[in-house]
C-alpha positions in Angstrom: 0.0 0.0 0.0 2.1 3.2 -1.1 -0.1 5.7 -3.0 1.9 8.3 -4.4 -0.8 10.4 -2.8 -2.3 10.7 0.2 -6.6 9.1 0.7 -9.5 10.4 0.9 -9.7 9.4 4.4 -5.9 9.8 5.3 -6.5 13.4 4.2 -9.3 13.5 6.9 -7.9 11.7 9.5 -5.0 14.2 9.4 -7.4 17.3 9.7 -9.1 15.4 12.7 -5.6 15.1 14.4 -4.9 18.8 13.5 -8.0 19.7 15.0 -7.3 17.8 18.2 -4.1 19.5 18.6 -5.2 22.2 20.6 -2.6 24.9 18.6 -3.8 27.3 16.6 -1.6 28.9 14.3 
């Protein structure tokens, strides 16, 4: 599994984890 780019839902998982880290910049 190495997609040259990153899913759909990897995409929103990292937003999720961005929005958990409470640092706003």
């Amino acid at each position: 599994m190495a997609d040259p780019a990153p899913s759909k839902s990897d995409i929103e998982e990292i937003f999720k984890r961005l929005r958990a880290i409470p640092s706003n910049k």
